[in-house]
Every structure is written in C-alpha cells, then in structure tokens.
Backbone bond lengths (Angstrom), bond angles and torsions (degrees), N, CA, C in turn:
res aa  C-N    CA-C-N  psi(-1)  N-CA   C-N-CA  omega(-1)  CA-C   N-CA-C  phi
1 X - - - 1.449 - - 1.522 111.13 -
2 X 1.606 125.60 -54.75 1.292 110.85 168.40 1.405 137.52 -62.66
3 X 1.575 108.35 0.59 1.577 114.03 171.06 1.394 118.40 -74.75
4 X 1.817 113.08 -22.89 1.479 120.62 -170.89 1.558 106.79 -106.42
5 X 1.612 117.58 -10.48 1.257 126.68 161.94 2.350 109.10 -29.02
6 X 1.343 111.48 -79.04 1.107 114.65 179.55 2.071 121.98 -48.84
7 X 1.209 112.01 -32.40 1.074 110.92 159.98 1.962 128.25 -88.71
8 X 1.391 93.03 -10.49 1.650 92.90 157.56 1.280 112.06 -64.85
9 X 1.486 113.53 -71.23 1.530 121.28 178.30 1.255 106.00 -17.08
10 X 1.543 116.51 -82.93 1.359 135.72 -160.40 1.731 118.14 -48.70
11 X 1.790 92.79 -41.49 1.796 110.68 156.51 1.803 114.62 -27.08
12 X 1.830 88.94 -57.56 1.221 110.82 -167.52 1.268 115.53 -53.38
13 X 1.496 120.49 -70.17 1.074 156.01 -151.88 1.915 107.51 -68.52
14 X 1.671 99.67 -19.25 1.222 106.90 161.19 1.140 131.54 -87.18
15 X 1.596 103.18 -23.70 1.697 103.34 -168.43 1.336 90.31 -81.77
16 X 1.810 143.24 -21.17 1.011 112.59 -154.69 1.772 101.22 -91.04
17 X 1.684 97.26 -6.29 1.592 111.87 -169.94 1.628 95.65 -71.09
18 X 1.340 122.45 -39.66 1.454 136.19 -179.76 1.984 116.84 -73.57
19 X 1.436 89.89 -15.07 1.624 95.28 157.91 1.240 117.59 -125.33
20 X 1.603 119.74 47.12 1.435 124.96 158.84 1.566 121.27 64.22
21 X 1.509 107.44 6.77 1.263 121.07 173.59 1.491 129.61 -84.38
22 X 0.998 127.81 83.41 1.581 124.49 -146.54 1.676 105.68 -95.88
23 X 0.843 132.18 -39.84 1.788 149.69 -176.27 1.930 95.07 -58.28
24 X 1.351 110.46 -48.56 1.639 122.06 -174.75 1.721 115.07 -75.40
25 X 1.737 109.13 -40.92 1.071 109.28 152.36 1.830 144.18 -52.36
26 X 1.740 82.04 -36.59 1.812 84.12 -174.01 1.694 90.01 -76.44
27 X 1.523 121.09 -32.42 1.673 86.31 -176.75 1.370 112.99 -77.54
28 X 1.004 134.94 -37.13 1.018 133.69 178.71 1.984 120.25 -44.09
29 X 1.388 107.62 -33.48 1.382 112.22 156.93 1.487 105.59 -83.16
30 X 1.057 141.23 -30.97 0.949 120.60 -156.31 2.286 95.96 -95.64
31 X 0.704 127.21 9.50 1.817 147.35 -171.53 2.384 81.04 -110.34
32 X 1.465 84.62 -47.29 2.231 69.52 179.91 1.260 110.17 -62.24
33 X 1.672 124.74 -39.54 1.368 125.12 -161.00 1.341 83.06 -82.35
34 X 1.260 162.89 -73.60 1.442 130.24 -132.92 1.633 100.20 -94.12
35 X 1.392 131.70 6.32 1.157 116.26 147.54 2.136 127.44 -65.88
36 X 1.470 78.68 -28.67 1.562 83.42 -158.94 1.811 87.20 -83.57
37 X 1.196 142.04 -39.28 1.139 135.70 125.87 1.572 136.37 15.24
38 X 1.378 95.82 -77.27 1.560 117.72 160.01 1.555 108.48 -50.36
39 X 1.192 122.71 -60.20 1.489 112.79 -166.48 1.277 92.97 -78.93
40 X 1.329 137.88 -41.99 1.960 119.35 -172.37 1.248 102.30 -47.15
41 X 1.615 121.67 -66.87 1.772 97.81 176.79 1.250 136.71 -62.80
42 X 1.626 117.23 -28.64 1.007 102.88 154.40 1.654 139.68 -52.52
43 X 1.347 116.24 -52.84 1.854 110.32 172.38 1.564 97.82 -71.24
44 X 1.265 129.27 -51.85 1.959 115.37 176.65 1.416 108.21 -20.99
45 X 1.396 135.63 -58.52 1.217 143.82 -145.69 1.579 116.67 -108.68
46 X 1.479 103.27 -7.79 1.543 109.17 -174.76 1.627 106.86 -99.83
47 X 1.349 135.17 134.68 1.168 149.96 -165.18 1.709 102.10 -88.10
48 X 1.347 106.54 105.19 1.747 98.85 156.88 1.564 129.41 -89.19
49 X 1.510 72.29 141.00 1.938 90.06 -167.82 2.101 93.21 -96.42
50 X 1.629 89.86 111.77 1.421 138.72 -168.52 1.459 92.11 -91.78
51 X 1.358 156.57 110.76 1.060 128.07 100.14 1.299 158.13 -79.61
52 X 1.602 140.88 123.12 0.831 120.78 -150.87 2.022 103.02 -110.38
C-alpha cells in the first residue's frame, strides 16, 4: 500500500487539475514531493544488509 501512496496523490492531483482546480492540485503535488522526500532520507540513511 505505501508503494502506490505517491501515485494516488499524483492520481489525485490530476483529477483536481482536470476539474480546473488549481490551489487543490498544487497541494496535492506538493503532499507527493514531501512523500517522495520522506523516503530519500529514509532509504539514503538506511544500511542494506548485502549478503554475499
């Protein structure tokens, strides 16, 4: 479910672009960017466990 989180938004953020709503859209992109945000520091900072 949180992998399709960023393309809901963006889902979102169109239909409201497709009903002339522009103020609802930019947050709605702008709620995608600090998700996608959220996960850069999150995986940036998280250590993968490699075995070889």
């Amino acid at each position: 479910m949180v992998l399709v989180l960023p393309f809901l938004t963006v889902l979102i953020a169109a239909w409201y672009i497709w009903k002339r709503r522009q103020r609802a859209a930019t947050l709605w992109w702008l709620l995608t960017m600090v998700i996608y945000i959220i996960w850069l520091i999150y995986h940036s900072n998280t250590t993968l466990d490699l075995s070889f």
